[in-house]
VEXVO-869844 format. One record per residue (C-alpha): x, y, z. Coordinates in Angstrom, 1 decimal. Layout:
residues N
<<X, Y, Z>>
...
END
This chain:
residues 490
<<-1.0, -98.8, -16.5>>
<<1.1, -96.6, -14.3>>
<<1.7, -93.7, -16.5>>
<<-1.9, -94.0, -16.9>>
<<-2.3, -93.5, -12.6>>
<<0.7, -91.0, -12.7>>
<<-1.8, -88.9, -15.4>>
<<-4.6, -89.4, -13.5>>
<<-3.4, -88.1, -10.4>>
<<-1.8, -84.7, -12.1>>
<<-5.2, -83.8, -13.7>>
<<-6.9, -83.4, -10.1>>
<<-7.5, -80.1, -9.4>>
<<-4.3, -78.6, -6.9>>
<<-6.7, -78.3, -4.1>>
<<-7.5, -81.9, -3.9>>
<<-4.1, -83.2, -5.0>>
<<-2.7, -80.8, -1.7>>
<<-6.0, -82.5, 0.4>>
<<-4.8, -86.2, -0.7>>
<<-1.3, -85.2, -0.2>>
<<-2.4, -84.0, 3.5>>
<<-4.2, -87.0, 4.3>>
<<-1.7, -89.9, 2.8>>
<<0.7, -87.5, 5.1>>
<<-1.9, -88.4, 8.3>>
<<-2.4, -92.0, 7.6>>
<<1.1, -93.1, 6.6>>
<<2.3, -91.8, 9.7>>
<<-0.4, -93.8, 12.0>>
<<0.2, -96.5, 10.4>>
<<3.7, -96.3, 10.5>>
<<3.6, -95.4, 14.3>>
<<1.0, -98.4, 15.5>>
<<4.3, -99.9, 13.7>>
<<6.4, -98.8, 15.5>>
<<4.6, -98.6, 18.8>>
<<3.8, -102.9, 18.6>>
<<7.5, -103.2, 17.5>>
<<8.6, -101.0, 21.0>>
<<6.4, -103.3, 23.1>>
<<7.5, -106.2, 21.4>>
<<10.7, -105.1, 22.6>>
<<10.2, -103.9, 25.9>>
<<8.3, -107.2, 26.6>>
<<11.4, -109.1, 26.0>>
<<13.7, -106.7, 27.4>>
<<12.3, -106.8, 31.1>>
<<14.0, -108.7, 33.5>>
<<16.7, -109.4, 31.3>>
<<18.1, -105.7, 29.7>>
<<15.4, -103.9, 31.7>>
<<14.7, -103.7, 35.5>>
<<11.7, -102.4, 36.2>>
<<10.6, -100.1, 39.1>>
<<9.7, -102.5, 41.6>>
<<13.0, -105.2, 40.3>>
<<14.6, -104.3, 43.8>>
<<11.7, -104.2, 45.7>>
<<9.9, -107.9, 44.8>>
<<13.6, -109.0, 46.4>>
<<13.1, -107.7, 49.6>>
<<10.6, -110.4, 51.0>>
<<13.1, -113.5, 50.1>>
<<16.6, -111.3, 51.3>>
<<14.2, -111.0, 54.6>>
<<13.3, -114.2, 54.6>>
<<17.2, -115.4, 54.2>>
<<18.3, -112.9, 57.1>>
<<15.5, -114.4, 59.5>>
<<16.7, -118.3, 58.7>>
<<20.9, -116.8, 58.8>>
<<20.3, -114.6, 62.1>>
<<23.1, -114.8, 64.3>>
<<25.1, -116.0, 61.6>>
<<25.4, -112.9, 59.6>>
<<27.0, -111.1, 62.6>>
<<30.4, -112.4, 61.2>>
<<31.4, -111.5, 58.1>>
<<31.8, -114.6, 57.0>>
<<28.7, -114.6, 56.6>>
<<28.3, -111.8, 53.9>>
<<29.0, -113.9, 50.4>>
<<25.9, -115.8, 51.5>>
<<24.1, -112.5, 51.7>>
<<25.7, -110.9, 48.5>>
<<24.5, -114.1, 46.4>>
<<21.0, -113.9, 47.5>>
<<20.6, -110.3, 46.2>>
<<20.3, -110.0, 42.1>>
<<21.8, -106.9, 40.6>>
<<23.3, -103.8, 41.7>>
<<20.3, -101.9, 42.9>>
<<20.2, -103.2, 46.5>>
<<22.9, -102.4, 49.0>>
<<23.2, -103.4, 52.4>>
<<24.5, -102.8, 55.3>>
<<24.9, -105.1, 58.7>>
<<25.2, -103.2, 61.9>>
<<25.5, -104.2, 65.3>>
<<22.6, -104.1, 68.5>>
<<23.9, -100.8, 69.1>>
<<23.7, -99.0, 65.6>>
<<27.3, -99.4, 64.5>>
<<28.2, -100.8, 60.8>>
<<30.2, -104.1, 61.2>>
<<30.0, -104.6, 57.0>>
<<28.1, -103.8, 53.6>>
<<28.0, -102.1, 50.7>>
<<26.1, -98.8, 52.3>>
<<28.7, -96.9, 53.9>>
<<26.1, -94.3, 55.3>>
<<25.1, -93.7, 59.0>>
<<21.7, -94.8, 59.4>>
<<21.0, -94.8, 62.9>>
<<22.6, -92.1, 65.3>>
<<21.0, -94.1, 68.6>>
<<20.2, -97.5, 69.7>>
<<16.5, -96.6, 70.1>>
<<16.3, -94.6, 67.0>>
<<17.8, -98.6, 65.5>>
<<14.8, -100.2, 67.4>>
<<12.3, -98.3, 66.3>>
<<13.0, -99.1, 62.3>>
<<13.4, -102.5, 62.8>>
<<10.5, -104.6, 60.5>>
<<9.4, -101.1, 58.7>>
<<10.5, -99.7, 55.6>>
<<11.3, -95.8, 55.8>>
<<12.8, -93.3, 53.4>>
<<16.2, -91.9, 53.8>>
<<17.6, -89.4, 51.8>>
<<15.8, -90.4, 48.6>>
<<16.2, -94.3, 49.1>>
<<13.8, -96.7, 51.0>>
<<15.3, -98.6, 53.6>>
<<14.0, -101.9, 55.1>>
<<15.7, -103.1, 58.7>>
<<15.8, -106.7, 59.5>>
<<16.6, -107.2, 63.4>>
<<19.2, -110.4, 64.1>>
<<17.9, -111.7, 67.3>>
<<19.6, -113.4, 69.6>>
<<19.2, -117.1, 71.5>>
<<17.7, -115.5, 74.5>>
<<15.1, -112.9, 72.0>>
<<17.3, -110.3, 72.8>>
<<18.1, -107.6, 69.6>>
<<21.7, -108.5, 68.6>>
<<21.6, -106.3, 65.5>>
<<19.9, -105.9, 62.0>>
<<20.7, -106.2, 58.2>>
<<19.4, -103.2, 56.5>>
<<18.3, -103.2, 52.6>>
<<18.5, -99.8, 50.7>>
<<16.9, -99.4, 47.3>>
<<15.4, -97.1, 45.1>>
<<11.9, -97.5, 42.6>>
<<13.0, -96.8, 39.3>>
<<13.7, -98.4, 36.2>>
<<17.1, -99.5, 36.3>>
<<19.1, -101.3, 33.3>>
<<21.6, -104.8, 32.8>>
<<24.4, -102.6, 31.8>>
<<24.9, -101.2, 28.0>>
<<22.3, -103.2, 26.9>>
<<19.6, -101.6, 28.6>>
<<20.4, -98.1, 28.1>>
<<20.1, -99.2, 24.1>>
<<17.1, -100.9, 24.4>>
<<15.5, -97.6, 26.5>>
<<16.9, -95.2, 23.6>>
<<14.9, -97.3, 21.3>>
<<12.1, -97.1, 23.0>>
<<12.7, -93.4, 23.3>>
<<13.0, -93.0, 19.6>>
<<9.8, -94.9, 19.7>>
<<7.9, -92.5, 21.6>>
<<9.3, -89.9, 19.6>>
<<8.4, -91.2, 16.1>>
<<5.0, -89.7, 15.2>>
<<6.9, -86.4, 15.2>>
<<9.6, -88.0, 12.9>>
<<6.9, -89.4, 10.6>>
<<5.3, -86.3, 10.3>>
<<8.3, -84.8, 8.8>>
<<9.5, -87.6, 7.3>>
<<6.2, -88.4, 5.1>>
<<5.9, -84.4, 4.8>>
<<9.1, -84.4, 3.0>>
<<8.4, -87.2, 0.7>>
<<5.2, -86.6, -0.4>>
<<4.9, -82.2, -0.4>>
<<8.3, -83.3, -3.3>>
<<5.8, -85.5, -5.3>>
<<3.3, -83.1, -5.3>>
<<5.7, -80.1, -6.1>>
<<6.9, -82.3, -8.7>>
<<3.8, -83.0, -10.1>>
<<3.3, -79.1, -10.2>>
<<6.6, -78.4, -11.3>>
<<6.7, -80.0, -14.7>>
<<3.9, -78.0, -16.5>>
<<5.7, -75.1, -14.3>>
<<9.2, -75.5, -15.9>>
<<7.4, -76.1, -19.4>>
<<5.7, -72.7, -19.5>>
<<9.2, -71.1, -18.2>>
<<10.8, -73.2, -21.1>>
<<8.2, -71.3, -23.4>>
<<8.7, -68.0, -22.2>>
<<12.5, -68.2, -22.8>>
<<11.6, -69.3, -26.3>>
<<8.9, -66.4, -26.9>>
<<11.7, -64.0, -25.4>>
<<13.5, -65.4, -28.0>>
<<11.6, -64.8, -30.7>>
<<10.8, -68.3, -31.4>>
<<7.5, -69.4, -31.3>>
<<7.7, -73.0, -33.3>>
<<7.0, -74.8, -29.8>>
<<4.3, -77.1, -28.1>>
<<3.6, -77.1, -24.6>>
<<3.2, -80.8, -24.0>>
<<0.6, -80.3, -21.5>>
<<-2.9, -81.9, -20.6>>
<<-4.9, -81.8, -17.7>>
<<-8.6, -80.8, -16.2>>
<<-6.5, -79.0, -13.9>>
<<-5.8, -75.6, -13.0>>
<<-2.1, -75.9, -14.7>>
<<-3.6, -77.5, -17.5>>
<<-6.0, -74.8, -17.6>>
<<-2.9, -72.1, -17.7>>
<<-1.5, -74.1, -20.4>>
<<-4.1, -74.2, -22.3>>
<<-4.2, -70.5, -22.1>>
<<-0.8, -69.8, -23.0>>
<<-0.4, -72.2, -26.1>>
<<-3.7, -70.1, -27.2>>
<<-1.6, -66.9, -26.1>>
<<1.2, -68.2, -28.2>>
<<-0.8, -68.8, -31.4>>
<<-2.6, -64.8, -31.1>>
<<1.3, -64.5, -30.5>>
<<2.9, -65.8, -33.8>>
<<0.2, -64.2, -35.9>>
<<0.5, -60.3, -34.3>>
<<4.8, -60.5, -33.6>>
<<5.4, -63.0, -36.8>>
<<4.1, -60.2, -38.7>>
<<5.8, -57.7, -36.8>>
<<9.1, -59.4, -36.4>>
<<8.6, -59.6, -40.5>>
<<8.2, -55.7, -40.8>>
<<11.0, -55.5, -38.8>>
<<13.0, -57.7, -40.3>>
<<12.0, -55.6, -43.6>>
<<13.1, -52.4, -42.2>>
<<16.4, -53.5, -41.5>>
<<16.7, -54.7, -44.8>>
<<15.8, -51.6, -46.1>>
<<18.0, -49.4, -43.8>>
<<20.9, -51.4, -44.9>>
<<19.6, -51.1, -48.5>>
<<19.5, -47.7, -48.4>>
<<22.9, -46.8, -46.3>>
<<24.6, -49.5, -49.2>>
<<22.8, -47.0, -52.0>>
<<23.6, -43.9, -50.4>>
<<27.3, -44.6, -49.3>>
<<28.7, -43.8, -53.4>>
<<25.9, -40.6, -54.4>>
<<27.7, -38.8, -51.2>>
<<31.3, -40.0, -52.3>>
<<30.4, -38.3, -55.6>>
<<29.3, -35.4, -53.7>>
<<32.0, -34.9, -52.0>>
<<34.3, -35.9, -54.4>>
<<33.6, -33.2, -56.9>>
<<32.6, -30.5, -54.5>>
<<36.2, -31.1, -53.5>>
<<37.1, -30.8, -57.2>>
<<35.0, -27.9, -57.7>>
<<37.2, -26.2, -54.7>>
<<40.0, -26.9, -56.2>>
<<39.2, -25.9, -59.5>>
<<38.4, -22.5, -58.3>>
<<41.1, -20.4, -59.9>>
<<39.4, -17.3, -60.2>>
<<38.3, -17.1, -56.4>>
<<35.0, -16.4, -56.7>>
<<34.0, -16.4, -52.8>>
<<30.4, -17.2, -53.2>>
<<31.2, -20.0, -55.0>>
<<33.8, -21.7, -52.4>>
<<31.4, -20.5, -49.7>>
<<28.4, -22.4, -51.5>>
<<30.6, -25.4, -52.3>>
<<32.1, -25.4, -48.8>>
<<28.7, -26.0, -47.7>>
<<27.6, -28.6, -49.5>>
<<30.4, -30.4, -48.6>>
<<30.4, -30.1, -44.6>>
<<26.5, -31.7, -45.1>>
<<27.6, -34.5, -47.6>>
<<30.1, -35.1, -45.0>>
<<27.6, -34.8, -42.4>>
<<25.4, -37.0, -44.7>>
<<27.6, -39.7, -44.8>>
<<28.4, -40.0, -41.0>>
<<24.9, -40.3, -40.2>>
<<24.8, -43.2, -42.9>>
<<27.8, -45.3, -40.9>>
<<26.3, -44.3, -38.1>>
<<22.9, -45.9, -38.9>>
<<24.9, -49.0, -40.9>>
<<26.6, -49.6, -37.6>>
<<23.4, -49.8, -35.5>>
<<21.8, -51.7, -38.0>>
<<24.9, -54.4, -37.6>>
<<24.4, -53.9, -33.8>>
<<20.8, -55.5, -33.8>>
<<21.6, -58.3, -35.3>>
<<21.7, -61.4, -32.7>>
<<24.9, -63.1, -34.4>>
<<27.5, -60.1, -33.3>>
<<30.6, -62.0, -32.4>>
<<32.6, -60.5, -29.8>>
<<36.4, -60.1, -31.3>>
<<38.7, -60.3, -27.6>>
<<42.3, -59.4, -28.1>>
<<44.9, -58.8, -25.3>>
<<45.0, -55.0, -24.2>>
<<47.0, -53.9, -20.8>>
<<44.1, -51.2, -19.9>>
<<46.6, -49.2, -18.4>>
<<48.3, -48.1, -22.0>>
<<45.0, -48.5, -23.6>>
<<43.7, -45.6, -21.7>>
<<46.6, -43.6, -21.3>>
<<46.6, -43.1, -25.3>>
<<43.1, -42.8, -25.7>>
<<42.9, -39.6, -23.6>>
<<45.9, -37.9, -25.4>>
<<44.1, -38.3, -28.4>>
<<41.4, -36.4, -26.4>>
<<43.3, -34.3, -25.9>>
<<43.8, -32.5, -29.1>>
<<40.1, -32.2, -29.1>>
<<40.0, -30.8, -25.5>>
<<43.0, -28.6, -25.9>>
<<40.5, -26.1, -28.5>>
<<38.3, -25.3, -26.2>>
<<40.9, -24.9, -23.0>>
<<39.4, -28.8, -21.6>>
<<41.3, -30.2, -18.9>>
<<40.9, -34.2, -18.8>>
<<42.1, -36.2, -15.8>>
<<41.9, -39.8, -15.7>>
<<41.9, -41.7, -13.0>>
<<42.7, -45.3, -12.3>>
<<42.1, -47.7, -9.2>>
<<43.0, -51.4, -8.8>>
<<45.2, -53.9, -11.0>>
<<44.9, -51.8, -14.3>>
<<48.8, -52.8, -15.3>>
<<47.8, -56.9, -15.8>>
<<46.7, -57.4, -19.2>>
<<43.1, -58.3, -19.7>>
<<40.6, -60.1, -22.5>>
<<38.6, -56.9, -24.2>>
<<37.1, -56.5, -27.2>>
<<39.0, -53.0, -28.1>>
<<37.1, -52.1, -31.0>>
<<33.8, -51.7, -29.1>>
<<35.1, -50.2, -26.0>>
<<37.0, -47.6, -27.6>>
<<33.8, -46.7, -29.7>>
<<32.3, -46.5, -26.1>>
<<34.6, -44.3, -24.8>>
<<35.0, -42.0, -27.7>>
<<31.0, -41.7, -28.0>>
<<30.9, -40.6, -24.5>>
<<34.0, -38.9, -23.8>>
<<33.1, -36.8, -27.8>>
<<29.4, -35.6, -26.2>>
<<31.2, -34.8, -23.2>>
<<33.9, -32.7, -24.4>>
<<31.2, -31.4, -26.8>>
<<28.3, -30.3, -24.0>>
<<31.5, -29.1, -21.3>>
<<32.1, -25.3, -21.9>>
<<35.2, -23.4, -22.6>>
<<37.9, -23.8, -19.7>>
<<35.7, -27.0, -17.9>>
<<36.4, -30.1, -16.8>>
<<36.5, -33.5, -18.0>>
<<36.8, -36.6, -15.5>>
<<37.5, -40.5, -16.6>>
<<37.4, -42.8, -13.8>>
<<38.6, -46.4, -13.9>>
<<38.2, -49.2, -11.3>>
<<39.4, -52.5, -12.3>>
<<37.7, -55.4, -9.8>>
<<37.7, -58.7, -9.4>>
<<34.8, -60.1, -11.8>>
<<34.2, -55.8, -13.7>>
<<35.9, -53.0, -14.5>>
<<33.9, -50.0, -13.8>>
<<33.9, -46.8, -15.8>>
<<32.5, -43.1, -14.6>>
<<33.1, -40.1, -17.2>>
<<31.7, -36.9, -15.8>>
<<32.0, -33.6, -16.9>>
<<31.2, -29.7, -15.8>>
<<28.9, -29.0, -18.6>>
<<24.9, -28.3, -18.5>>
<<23.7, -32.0, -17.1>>
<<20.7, -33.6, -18.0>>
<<17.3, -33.1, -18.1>>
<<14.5, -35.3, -16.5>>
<<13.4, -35.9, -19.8>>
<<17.2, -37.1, -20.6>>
<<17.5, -38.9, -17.8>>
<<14.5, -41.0, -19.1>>
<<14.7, -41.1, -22.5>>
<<18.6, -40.9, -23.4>>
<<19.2, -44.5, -24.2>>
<<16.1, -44.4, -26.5>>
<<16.6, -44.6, -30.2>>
<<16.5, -41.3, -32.3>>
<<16.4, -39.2, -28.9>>
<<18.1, -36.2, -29.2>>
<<17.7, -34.7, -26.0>>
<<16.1, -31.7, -24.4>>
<<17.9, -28.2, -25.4>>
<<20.4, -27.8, -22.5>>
<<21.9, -30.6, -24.4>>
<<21.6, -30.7, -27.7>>
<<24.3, -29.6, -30.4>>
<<24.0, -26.9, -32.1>>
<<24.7, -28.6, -35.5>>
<<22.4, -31.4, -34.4>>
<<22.9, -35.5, -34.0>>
<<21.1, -38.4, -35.0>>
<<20.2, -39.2, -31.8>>
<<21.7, -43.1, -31.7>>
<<25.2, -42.2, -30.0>>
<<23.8, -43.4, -26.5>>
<<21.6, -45.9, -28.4>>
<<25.1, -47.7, -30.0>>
<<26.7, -47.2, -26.5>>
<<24.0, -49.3, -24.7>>
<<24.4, -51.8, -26.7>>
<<27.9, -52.7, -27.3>>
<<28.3, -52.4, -23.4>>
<<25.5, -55.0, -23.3>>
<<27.1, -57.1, -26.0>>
<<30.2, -57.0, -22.9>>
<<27.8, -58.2, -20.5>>
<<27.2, -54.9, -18.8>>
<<25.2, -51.6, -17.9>>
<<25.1, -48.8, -18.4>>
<<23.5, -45.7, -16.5>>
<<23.3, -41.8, -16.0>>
<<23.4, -39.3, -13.3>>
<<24.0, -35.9, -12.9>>
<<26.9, -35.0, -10.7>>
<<26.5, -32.9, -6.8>>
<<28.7, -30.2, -8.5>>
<<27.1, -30.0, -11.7>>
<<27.5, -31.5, -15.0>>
<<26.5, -34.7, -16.6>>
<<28.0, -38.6, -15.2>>
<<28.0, -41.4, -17.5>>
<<28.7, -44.6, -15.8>>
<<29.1, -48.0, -17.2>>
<<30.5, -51.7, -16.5>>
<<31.8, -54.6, -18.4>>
<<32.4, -58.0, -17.4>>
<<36.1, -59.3, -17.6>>
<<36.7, -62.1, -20.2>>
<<38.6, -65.1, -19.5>>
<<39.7, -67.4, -22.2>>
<<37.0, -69.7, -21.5>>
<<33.9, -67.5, -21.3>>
<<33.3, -64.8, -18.9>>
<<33.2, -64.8, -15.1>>
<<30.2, -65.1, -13.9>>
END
């Protein structure tokens, strides 16, 4: 029955479900208040007089401590007379003061000067006046013959006024009391805006579950889903996307799947007609006693293209492997420092032909020994550092720069050759590109040295990018995660 209410209320459309979220917001917090409120009078009722004084406490006293002073008279001259006065006033609110018939303080608890003259003493006496914030009621003590002998004068204030710690808690409840509609208004806003965001997250967080799965190439899923609402609506839509889906990219994935197949096929068939090839053109080479020129020059030729031939087929095997989603990253134990170091001497034969100066630079804690896959990274640096060296004319410059951080080591390899095109600056990661003119060999390239380099630095959970450089020349930069030996470092 209550998964049967819970259903109900998700398939109302969002704009009423926000409308009865709104009002159950407005009438859970009356309610809640007129609570609250008869609980604070409840309290306030049984408070007064006993934790709570309230304005006029003092004041209803004055008429009986006037009444006591008028029986007393004479008597309250002496100060013997004053523990009869203290027990007839209740609390601390009231003090008092006895002076005598010419304004002078014989005793009390108000130490102030209230009268500066006999007459000014006279004319207070039987009035209440205000003096420096506090009313003040005189009492004249009259003597046997109805002269004025002196007065007893009462000071107190109208306020509320508490029975020590008690009352100051029972006023911040009340306090809190007053405040509460604004506390139930955020309370109730909290509580119910999270049901109804949760009641909009779950179809939410299934069509983000079946995204991931389509990005995935998986499309064997059911979104769970069913409401008259506008989420149930979208739902609908995208299981009826994901069908239209699974017939178009099923196919396609197929064809795909298929022309891998076939590329492998045909690298696996082609890899022993060019050993042949170059095996007996190398034969034929050698077997040339007589020296007959055209001949070497013809066989010469036809093996520099079986050998061309066959690169281009390792090439494409190795891309072909590098699609596949099962490539396991093989992490060894490589001090960068020495990895690099011997990396650009061997560049160095290459560079030293055309008169290449190669500098490599390193920043941060290369000398510590890190988790990296070397097989890939040196393919990186060998595909870029090769096109470099091979686009950087005679007597140029060559530039590897390596910054070891604390989560990345960063990578930028510039050189002084032609730079790249807009077109290359767009298209160079692409598949088969092989690049405008300024930088294209002139024996030619499949076009998938770039390709293979993008993706074995995304394999190390990286990026890679290019610019040209202010001085000229083409900047490849790049970035790899470092590897601990429980995952990377995120």
């Amino acid at each position: 029955m209550r998964k049967k209410g819970k259903r109900k209320r998700e398939s109302r459309p969002l704009v009423t479900q926000f409308r009865l979220t709104f009002t159950w917001i407005v009438i859970a917090s009356i309610m809640a208040t007129v609570i609250t409120y008869a609980f604070a009078i409840v309290l306030y009722i049984q408070a007064q007089y006993k934790s709570i004084y309230p304005a006029n406490y003092y004041e209803q006293q004055i008429p009986g401590i006037d009444a006591y002073v008028r029986e007393r008279n004479m008597a309250l001259l002496s100060q013997s007379g004053e523990e009869g006065l203290k027990n007839t006033i209740s609390g601390d609110g009231i003090l008092y003061q006895v002076v005598d018939g010419e304004g002078n303080m014989l005793y009390g608890t108000n130490q102030e000067n209230l009268f500066e003259t006999k007459e000014e003493l006279f004319n207070q006496l039987n009035t209440t006046f205000r003096h420096q914030g506090n009313y003040i009621h005189a009492v004249p003590i009259i003597d046997d013959d109805g002269k004025i002998a002196g007065a007893v004068t009462l000071s107190y204030q109208l306020k509320t006024s508490y029975a020590e710690d008690s009352g100051r808690w029972v006023v911040a409840v009340l306090i809190v009391a007053l405040l509460s509609p604004f506390l139930y208004i955020v309370g109730f806003t909290l509580l119910f805006s999270k049901i109804f965001v949760k009641n909009i997250n779950h179809p939410l967080q299934l069509l983000m579950d079946a995204s991931r799965k389509i990005k995935e190439k998986d499309l064997d899923f059911e979104i769970n889903y069913r409401s008259d609402n506008e989420l149930g609506k979208l739902c609908s839509a995208f299981s009826e996307m994901q069908d239209e889906l699974k017939k178009s990219l099923s196919a396609q994935w197929k064809m795909e799947q298929e022309r891998m197949e076939m590329v492998e096929a045909l690298t696996h068939d082609l890899k022993a007609p060019l050993s042949v090839i170059m095996g007996y053109s190398e034969a034929l080479i050698d077997a040339n006693i007589d020296g007959d020129e055209k001949l070497c020059k013809y066989l010469a030729v036809i093996k520099e293209n079986a050998e061309k031939s066959s690169a281009l087929v390792q090439q494409m095997q190795y891309t072909s492997d590098l699609e596949k989603s099962d490539t396991q990253l093989q992490l060894v134990s490589v001090r960068l420092s020495e990895f690099l170091e011997q990396k650009v001497r061997h560049y160095e034969l290459q560079a030293r032909q055309k008169k290449i100066d190669i500098e490599l630079k390193m920043q941060g804690d290369a000398q510590t020994p890190f988790l990296i896959d070397a097989d890939r990274l040196e393919r990186i640096l060998d595909n870029i550092v090769s096109n470099s060296l091979q686009h950087t004319p005679t007597g140029g410059r060559v530039s590897i720069s390596v910054k070891v951080e604390k989560e990345r080591i960063s990578y930028k390899i510039c050189d002084s050759g032609s730079g790249f095109s807009p077109k290359d600056m767009e298209k160079a990661f692409d598949k088969f590109y092989r690049g405008d003119e300024a930088r294209r060999s002139k024996d030619g390239h499949s076009g998938l040295g770039l390709y293979i380099v993008k993706q074995l630095v995304e394999q190390l959970g990286g990026s890679i990018r290019i610019d040209n450089a202010e001085s000229g020349g083409a900047c490849v930069m790049f970035w790899h995660k470092i590897f601990e030996n429980n995952g990377w470092l995120e």
